[in-house]
Biopython code that builds the backbone (N, CA, C, O; Angstrom):
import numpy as np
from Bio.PDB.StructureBuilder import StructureBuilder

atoms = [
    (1, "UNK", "N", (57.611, 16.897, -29.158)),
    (1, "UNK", "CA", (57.065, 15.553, -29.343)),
    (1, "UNK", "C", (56.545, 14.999, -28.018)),
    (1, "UNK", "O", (55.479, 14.394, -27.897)),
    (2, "UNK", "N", (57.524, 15.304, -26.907)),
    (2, "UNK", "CA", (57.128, 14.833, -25.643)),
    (2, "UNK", "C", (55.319, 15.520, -25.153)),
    (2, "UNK", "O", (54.372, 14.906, -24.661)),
    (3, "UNK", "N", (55.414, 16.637, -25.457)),
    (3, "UNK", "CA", (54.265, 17.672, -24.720)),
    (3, "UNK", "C", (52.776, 17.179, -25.899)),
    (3, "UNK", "O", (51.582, 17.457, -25.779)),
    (4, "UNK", "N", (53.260, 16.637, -26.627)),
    (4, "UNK", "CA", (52.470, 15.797, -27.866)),
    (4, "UNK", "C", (51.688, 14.507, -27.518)),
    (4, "UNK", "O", (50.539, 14.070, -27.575)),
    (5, "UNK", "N", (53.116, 14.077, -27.067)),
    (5, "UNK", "CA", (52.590, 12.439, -26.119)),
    (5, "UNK", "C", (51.817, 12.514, -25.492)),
    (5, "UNK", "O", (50.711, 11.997, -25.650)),
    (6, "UNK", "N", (52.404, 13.610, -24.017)),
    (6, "UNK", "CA", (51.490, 13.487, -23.037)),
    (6, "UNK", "C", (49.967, 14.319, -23.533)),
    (6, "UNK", "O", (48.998, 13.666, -23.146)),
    (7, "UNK", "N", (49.685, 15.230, -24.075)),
    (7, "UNK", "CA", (48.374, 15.972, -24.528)),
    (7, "UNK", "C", (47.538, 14.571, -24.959)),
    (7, "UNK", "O", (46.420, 14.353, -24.493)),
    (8, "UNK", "N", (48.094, 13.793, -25.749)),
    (8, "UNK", "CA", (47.756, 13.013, -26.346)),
    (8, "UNK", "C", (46.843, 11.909, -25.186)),
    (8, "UNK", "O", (45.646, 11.684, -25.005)),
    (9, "UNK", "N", (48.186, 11.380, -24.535)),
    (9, "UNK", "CA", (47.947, 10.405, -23.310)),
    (9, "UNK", "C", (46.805, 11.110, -22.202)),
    (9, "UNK", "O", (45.785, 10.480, -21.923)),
    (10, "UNK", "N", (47.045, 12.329, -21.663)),
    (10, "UNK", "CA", (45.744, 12.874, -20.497)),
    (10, "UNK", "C", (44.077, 12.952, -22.091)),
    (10, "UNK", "O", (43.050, 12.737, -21.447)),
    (11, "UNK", "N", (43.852, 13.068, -22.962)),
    (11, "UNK", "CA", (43.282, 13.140, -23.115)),
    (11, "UNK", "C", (42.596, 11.693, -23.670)),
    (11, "UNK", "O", (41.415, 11.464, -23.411)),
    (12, "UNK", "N", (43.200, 10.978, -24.248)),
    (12, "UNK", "CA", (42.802, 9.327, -23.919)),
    (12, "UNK", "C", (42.287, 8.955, -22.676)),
    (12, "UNK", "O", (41.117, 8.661, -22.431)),
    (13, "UNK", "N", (43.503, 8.994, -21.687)),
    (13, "UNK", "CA", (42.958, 8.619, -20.041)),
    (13, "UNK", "C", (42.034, 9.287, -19.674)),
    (13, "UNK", "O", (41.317, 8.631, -18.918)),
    (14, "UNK", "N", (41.518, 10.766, -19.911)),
    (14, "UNK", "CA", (40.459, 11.233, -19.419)),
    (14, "UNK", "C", (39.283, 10.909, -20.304)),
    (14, "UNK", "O", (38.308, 11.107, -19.578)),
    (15, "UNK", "N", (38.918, 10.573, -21.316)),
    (15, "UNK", "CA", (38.008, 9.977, -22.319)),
    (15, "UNK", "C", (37.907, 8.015, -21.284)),
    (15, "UNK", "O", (36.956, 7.606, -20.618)),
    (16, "UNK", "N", (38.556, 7.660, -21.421)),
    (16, "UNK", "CA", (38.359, 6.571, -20.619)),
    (16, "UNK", "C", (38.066, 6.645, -19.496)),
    (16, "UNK", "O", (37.318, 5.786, -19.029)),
    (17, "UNK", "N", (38.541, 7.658, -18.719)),
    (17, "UNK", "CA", (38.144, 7.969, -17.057)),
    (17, "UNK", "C", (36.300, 8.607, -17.231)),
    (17, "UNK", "O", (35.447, 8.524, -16.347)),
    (18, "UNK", "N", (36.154, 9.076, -18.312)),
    (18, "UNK", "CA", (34.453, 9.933, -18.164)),
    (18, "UNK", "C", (33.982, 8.767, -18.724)),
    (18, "UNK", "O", (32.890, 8.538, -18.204)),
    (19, "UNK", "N", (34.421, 7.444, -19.975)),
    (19, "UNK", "CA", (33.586, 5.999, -20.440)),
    (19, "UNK", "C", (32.991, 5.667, -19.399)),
    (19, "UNK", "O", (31.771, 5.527, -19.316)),
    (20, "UNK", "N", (34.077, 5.452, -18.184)),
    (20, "UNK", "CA", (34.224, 4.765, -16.902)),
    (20, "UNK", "C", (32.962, 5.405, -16.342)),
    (20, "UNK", "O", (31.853, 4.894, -16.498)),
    (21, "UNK", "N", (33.169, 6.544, -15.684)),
    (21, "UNK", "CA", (32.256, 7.232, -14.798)),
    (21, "UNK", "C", (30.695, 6.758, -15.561)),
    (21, "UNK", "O", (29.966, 5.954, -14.979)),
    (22, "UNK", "N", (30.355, 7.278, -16.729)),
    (22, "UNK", "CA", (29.310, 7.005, -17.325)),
    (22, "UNK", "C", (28.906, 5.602, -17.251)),
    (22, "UNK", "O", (27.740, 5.238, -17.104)),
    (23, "UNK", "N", (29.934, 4.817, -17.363)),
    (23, "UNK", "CA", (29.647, 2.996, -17.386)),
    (23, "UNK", "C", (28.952, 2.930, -15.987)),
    (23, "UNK", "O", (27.761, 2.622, -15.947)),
    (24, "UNK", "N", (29.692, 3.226, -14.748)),
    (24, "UNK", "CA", (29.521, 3.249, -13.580)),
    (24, "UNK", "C", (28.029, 3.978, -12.980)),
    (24, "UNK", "O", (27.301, 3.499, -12.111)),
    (25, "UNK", "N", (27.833, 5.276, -13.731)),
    (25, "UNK", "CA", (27.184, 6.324, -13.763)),
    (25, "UNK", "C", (25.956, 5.069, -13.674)),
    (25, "UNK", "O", (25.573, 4.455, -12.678)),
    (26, "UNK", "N", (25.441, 4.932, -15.323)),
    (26, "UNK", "CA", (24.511, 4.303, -15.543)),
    (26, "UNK", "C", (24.050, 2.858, -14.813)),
    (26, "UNK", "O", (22.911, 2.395, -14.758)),
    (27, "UNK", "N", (25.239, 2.318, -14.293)),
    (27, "UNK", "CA", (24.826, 0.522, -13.611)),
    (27, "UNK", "C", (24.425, 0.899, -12.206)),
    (27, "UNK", "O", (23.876, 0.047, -11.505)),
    (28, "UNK", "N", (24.702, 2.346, -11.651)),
    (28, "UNK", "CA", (24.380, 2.548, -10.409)),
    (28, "UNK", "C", (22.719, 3.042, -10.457)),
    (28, "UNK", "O", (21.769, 2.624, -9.795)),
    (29, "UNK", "N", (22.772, 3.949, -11.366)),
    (29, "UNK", "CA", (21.094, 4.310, -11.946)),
    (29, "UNK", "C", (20.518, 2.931, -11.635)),
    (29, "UNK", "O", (19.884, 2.611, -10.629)),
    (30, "UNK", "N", (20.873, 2.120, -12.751)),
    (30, "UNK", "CA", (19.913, 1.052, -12.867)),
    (30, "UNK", "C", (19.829, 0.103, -11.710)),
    (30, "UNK", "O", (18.822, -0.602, -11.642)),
    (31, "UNK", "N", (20.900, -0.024, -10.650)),
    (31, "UNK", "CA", (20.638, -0.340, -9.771)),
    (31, "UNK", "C", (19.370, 0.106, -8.494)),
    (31, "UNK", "O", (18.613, -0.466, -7.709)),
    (32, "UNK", "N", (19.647, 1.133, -8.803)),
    (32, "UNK", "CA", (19.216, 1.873, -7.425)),
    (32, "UNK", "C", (17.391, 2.029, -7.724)),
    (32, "UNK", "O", (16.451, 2.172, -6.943)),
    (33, "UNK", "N", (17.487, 1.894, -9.630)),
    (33, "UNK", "CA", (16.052, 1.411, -9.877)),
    (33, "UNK", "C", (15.681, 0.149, -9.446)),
    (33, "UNK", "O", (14.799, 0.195, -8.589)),
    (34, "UNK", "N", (15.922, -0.571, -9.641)),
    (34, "UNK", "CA", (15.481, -1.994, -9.137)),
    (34, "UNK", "C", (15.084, -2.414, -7.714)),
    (34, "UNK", "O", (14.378, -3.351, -7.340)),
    (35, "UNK", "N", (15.924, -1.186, -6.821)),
    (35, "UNK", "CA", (15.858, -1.782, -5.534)),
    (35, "UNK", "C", (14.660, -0.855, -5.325)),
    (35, "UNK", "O", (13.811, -1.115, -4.472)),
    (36, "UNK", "N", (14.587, 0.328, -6.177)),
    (36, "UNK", "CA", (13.194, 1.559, -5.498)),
    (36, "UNK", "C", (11.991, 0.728, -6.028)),
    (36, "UNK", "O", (10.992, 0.840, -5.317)),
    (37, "UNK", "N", (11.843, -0.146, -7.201)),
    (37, "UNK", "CA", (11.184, -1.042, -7.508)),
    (37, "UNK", "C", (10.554, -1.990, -6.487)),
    (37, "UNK", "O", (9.382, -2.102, -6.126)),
    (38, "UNK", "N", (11.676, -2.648, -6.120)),
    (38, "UNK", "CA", (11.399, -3.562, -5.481)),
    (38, "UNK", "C", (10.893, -3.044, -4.183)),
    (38, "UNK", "O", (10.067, -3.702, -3.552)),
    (39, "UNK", "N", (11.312, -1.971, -3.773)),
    (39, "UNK", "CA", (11.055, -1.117, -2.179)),
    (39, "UNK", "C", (9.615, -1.242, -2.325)),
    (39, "UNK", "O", (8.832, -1.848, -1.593)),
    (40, "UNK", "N", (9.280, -0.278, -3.861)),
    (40, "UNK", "CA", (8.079, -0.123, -4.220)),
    (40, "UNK", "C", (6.735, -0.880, -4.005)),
    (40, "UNK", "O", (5.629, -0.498, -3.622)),
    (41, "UNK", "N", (7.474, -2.698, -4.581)),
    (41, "UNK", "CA", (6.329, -3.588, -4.591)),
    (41, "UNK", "C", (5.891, -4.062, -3.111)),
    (41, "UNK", "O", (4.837, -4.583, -2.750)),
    (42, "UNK", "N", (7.025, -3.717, -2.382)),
    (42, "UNK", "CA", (6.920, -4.116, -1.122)),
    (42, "UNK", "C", (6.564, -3.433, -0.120)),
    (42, "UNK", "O", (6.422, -4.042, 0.941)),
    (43, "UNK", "N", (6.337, -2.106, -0.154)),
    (43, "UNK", "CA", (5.964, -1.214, 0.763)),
    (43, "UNK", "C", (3.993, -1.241, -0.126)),
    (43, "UNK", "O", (2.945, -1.084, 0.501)),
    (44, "UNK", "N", (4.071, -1.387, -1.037)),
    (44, "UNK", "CA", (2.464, -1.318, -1.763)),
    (44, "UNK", "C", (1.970, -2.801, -1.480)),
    (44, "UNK", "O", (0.838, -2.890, -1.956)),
    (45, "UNK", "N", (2.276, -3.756, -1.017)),
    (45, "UNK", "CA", (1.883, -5.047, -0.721)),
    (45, "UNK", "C", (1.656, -4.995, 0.762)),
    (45, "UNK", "O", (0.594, -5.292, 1.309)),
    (46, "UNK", "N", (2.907, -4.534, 1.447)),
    (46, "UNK", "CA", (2.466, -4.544, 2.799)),
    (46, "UNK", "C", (1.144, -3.300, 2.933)),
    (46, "UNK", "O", (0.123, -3.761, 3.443)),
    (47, "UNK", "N", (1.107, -2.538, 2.729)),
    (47, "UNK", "CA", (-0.199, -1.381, 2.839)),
    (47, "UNK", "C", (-1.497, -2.034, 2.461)),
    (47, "UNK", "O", (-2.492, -2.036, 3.186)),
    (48, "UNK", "N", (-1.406, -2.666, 1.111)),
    (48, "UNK", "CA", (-2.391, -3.581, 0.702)),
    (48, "UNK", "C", (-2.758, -4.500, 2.079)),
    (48, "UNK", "O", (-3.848, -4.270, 2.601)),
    (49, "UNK", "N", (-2.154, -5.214, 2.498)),
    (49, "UNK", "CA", (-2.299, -6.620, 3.392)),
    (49, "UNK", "C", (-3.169, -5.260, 4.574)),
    (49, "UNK", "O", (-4.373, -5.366, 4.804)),
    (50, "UNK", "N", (-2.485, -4.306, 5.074)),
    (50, "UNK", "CA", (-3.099, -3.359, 5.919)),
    (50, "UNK", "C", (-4.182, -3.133, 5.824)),
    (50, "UNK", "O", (-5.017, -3.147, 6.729)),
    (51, "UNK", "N", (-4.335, -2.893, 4.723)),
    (51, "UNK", "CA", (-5.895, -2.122, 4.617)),
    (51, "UNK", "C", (-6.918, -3.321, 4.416)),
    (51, "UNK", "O", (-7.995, -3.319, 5.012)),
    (52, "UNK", "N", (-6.555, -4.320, 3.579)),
    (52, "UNK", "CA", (-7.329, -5.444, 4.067)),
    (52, "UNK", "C", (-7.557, -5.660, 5.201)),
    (52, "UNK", "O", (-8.767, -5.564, 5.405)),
    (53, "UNK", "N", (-7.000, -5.912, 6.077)),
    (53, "UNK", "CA", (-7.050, -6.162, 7.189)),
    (53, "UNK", "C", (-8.196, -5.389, 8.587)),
    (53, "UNK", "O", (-8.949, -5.780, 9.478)),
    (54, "UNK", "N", (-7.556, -3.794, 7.870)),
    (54, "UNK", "CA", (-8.402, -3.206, 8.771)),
    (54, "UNK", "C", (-10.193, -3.191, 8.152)),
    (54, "UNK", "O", (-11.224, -2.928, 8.771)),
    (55, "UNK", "N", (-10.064, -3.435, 7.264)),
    (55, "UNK", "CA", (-11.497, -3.513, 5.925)),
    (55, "UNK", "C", (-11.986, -4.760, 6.791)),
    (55, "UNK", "O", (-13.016, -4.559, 7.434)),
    (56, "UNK", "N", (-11.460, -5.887, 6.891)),
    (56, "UNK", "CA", (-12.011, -7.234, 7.391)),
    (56, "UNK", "C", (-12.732, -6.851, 8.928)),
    (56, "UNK", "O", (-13.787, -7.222, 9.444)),
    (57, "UNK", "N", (-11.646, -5.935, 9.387)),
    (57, "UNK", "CA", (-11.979, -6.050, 10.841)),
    (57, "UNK", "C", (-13.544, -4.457, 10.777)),
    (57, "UNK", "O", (-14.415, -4.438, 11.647)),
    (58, "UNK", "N", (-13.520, -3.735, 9.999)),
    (58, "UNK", "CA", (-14.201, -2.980, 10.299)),
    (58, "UNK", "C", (-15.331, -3.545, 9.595)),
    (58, "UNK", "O", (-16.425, -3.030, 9.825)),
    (59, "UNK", "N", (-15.276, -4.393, 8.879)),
    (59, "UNK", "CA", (-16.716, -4.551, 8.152)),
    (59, "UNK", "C", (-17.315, -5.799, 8.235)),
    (59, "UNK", "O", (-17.645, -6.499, 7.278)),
    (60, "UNK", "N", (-17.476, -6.114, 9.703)),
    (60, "UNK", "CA", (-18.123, -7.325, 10.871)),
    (60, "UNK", "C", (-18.733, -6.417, 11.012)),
    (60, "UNK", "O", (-18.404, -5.344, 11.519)),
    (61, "UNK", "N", (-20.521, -7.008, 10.212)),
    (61, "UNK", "CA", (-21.437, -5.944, 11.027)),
    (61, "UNK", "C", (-22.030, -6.925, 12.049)),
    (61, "UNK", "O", (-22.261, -8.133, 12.098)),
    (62, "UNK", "N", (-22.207, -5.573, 13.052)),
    (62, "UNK", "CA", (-23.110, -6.572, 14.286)),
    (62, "UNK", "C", (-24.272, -7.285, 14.225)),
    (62, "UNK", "O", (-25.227, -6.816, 13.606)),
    (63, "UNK", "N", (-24.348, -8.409, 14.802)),
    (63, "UNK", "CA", (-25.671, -9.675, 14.669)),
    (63, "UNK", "C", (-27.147, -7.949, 14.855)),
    (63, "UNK", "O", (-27.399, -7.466, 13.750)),
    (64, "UNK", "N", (-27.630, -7.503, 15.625)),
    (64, "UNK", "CA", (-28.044, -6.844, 16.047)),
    (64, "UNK", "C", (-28.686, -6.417, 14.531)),
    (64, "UNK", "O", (-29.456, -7.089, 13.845)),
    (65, "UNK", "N", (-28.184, -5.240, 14.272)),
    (65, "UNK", "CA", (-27.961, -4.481, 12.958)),
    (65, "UNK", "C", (-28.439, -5.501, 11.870)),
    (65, "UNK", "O", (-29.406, -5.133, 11.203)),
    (66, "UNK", "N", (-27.848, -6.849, 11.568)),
    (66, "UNK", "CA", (-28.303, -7.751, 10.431)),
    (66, "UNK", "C", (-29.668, -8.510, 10.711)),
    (66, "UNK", "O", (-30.361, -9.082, 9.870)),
    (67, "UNK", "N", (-29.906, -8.395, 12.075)),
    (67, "UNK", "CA", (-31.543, -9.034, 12.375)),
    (67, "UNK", "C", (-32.319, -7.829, 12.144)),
    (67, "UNK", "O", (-33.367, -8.092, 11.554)),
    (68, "UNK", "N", (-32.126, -6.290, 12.472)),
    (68, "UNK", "CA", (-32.595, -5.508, 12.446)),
    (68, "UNK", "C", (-33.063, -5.623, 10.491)),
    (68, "UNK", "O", (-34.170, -5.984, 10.090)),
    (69, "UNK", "N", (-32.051, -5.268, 9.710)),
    (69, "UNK", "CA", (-31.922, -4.886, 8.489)),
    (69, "UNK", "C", (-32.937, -6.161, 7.576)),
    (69, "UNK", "O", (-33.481, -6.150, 6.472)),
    (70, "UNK", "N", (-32.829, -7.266, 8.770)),
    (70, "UNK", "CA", (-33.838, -8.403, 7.944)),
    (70, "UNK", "C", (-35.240, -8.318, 8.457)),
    (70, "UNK", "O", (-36.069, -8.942, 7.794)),
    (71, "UNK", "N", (-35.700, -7.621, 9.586)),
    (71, "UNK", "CA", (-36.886, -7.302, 9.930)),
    (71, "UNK", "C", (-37.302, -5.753, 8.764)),
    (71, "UNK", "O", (-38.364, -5.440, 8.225)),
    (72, "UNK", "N", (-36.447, -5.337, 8.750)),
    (72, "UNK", "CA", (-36.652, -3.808, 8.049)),
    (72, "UNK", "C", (-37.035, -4.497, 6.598)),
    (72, "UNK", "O", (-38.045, -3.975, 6.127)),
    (73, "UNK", "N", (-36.431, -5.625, 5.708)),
    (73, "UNK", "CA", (-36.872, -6.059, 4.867)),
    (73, "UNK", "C", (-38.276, -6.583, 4.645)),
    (73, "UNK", "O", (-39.077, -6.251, 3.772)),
    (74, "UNK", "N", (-38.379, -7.284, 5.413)),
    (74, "UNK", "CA", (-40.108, -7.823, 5.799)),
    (74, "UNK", "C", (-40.641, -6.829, 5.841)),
    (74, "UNK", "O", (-41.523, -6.725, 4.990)),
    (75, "UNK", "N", (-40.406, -5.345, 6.969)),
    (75, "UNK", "CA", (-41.843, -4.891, 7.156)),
    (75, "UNK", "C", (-41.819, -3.961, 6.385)),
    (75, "UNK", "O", (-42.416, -2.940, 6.728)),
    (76, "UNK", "N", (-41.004, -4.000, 4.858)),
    (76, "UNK", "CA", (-40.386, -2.546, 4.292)),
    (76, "UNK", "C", (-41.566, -2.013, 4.038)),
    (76, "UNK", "O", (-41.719, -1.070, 4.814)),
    (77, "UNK", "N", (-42.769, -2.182, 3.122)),
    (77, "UNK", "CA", (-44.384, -2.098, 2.775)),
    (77, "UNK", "C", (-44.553, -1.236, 4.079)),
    (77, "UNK", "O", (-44.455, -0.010, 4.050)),
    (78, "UNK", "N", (-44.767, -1.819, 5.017)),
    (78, "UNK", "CA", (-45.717, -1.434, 6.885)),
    (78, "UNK", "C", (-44.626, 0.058, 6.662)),
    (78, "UNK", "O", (-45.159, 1.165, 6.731)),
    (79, "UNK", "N", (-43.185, -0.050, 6.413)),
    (79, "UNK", "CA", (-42.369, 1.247, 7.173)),
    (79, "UNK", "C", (-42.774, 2.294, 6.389)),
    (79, "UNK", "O", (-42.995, 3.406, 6.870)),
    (80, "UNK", "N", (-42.969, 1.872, 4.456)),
    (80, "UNK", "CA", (-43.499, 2.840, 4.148)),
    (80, "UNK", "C", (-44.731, 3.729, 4.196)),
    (80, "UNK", "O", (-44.874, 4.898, 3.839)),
    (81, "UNK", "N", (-45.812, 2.628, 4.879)),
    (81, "UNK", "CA", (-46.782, 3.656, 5.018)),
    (81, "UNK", "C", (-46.705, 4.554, 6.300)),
    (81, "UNK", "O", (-47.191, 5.677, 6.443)),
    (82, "UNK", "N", (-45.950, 3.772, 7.247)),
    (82, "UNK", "CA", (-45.739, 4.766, 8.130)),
    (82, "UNK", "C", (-44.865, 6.242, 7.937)),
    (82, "UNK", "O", (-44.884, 7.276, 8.606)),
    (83, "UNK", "N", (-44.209, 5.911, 6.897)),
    (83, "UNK", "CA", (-43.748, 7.130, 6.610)),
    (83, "UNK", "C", (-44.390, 8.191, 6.154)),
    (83, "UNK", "O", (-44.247, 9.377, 6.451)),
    (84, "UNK", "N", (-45.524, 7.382, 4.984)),
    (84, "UNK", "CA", (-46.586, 8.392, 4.674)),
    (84, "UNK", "C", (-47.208, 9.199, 5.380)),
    (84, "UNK", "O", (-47.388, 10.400, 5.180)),
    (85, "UNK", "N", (-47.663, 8.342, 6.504)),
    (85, "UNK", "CA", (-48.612, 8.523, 8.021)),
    (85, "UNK", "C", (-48.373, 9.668, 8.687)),
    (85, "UNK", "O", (-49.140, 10.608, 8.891)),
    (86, "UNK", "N", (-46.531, 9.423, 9.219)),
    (86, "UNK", "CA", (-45.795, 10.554, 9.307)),
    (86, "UNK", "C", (-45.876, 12.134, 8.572)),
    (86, "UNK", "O", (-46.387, 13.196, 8.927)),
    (87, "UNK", "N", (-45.240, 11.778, 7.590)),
    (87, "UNK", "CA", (-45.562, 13.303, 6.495)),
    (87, "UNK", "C", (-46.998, 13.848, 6.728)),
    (87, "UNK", "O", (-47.232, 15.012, 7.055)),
    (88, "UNK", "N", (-47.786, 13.039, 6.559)),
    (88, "UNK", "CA", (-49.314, 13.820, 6.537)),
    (88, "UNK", "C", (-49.293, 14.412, 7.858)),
    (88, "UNK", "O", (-49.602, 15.590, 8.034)),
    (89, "UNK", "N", (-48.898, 13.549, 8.899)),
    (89, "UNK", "CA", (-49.385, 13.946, 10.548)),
    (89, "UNK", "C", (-48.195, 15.026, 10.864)),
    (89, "UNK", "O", (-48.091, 15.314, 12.056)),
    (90, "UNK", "N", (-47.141, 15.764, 9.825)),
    (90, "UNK", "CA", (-46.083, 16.761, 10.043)),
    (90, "UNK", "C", (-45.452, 16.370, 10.861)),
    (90, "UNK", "O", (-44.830, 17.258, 11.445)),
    (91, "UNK", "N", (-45.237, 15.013, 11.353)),
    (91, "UNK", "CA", (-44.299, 14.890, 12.462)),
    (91, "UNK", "C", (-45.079, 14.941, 14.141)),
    (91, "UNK", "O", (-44.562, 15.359, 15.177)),
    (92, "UNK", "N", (-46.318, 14.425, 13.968)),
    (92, "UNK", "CA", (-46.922, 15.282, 15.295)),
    (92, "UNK", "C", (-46.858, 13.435, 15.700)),
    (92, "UNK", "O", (-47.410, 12.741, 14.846)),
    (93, "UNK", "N", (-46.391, 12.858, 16.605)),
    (93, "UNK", "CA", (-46.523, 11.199, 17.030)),
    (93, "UNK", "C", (-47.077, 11.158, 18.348)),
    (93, "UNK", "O", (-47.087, 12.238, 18.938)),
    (94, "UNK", "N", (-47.574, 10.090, 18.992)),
    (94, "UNK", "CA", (-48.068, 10.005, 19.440)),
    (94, "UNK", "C", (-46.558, 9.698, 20.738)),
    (94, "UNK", "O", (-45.344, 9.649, 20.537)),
    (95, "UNK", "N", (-47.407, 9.543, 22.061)),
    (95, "UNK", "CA", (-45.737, 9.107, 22.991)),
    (95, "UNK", "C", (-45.772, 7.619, 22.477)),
    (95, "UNK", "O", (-44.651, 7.160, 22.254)),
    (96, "UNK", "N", (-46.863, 6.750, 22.237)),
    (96, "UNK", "CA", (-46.543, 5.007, 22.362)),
    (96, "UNK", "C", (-45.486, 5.152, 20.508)),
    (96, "UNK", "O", (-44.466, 4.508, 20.265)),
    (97, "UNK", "N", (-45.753, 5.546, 20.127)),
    (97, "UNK", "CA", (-44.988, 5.765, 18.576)),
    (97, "UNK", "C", (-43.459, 5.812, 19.230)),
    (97, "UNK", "O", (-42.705, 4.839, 19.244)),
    (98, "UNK", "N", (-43.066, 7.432, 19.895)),
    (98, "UNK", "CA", (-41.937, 7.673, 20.112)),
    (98, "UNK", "C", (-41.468, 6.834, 21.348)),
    (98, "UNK", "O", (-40.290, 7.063, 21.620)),
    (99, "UNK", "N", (-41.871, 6.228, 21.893)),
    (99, "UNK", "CA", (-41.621, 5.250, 23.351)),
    (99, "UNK", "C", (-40.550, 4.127, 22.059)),
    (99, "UNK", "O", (-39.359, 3.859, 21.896)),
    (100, "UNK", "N", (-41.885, 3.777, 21.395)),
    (100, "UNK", "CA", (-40.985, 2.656, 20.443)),
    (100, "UNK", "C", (-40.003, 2.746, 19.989)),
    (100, "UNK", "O", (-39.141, 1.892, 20.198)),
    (101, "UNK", "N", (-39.729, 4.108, 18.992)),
    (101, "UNK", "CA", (-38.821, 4.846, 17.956)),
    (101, "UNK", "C", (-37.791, 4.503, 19.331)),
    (101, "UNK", "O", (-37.031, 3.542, 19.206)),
    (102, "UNK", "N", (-37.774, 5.129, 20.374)),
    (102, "UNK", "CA", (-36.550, 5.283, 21.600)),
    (102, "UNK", "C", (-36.080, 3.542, 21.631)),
    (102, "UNK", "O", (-34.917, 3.185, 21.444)),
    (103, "UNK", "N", (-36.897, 2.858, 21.825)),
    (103, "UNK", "CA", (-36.728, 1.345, 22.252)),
    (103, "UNK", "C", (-35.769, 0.835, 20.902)),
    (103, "UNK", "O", (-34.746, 0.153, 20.965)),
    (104, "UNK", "N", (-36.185, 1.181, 20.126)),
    (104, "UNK", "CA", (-35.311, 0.309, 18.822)),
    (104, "UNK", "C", (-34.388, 1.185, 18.455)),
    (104, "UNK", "O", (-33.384, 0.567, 18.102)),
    (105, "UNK", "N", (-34.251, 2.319, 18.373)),
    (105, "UNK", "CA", (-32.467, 3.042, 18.446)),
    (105, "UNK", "C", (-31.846, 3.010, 19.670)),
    (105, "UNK", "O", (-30.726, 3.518, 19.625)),
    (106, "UNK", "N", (-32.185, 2.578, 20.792)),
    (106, "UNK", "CA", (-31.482, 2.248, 22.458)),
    (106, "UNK", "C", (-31.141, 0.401, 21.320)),
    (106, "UNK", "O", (-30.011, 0.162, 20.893)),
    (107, "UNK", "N", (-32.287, -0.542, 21.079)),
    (107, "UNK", "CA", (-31.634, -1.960, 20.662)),
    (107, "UNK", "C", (-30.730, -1.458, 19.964)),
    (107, "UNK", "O", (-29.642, -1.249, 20.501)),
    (108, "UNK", "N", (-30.868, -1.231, 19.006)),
    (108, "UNK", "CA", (-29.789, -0.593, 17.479)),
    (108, "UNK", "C", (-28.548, -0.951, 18.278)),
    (108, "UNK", "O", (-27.771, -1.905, 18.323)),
    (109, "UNK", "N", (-28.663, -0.007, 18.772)),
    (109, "UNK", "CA", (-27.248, 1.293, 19.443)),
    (109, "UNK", "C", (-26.391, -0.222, 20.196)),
    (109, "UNK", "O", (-25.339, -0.089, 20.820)),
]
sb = StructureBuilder()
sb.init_structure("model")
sb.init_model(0)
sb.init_chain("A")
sb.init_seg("    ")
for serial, (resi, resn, name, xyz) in enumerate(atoms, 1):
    if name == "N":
        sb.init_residue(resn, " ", resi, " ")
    sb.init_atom(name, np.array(xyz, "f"), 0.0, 1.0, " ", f" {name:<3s}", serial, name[0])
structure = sb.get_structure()
C-alpha cells in the first residue's frame, strides 16, 4: 500500500512539476517575444531615422549643378542639335568647342 502511495504521489508531483515547467516554459517564450519585438521596433526605427538622415544629407544638390540643370533646360532644343552636329561630324570638334566642353565640366566639377 505504502509503495502504492508513493508511485502514486512521485507521479502526481512530477505531472505538476512538467504543468509547472510548461506554465513557466511558455510565459518565458512569450516574454522573450515581446522584448525581441520591441528590440525589433527599435533597432528598425533607429536605422530608419539613419538612413534618413544620411538621404537628407546626401541629397543637397549643389547650387552649381541646379543652375547648370536649369540652363540645360532652356537650351535643351540648341543641346540637341548639337548633338546631331556632333554625330554627323563623328566626333571631329573644333578646339573653341572642346576649350568650352573643358570650361563647363572644370564649372560642374
Amino acid at each position: 500500500l505504502t509503495t502504492i502511495i508513493d508511485t502514486k504521489a512521485n507521479e502526481i508531483a512530477e505531472s505538476k512539476v512538467e504543468e509547472a515547467l510548461v506554465s513557466e516554459k511558455e510565459k518565458l517564450v512569450e516574454e522573450f517575444e515581446e522584448k525581441f519585438e520591441d528590440y525589433k521596433e527599435d533597432v528598425t526605427s533607429k536605422f530608419s531615422n539613419f538612413v534618413d538622415g544620411i538621404l537628407e544629407e546626401e541629397m543637397v544638390i549643389p547650387e552649381k549643378i541646379v543652375r547648370y540643370a536649369r540652363l540645360g533646360e532652356l537650351y535643351e532644343d540648341l543641346i540637341d542639335q548639337f548633338k546631331v552636329r556632333l554625330a554627323i561630324d563623328e566626333g571631329l570638334l573644333d578646339a573653341e568647342v572642346k576649350g568650352m566642353l573643358g570650361e563647363a565640366k572644370e564649372e560642374i566639377q
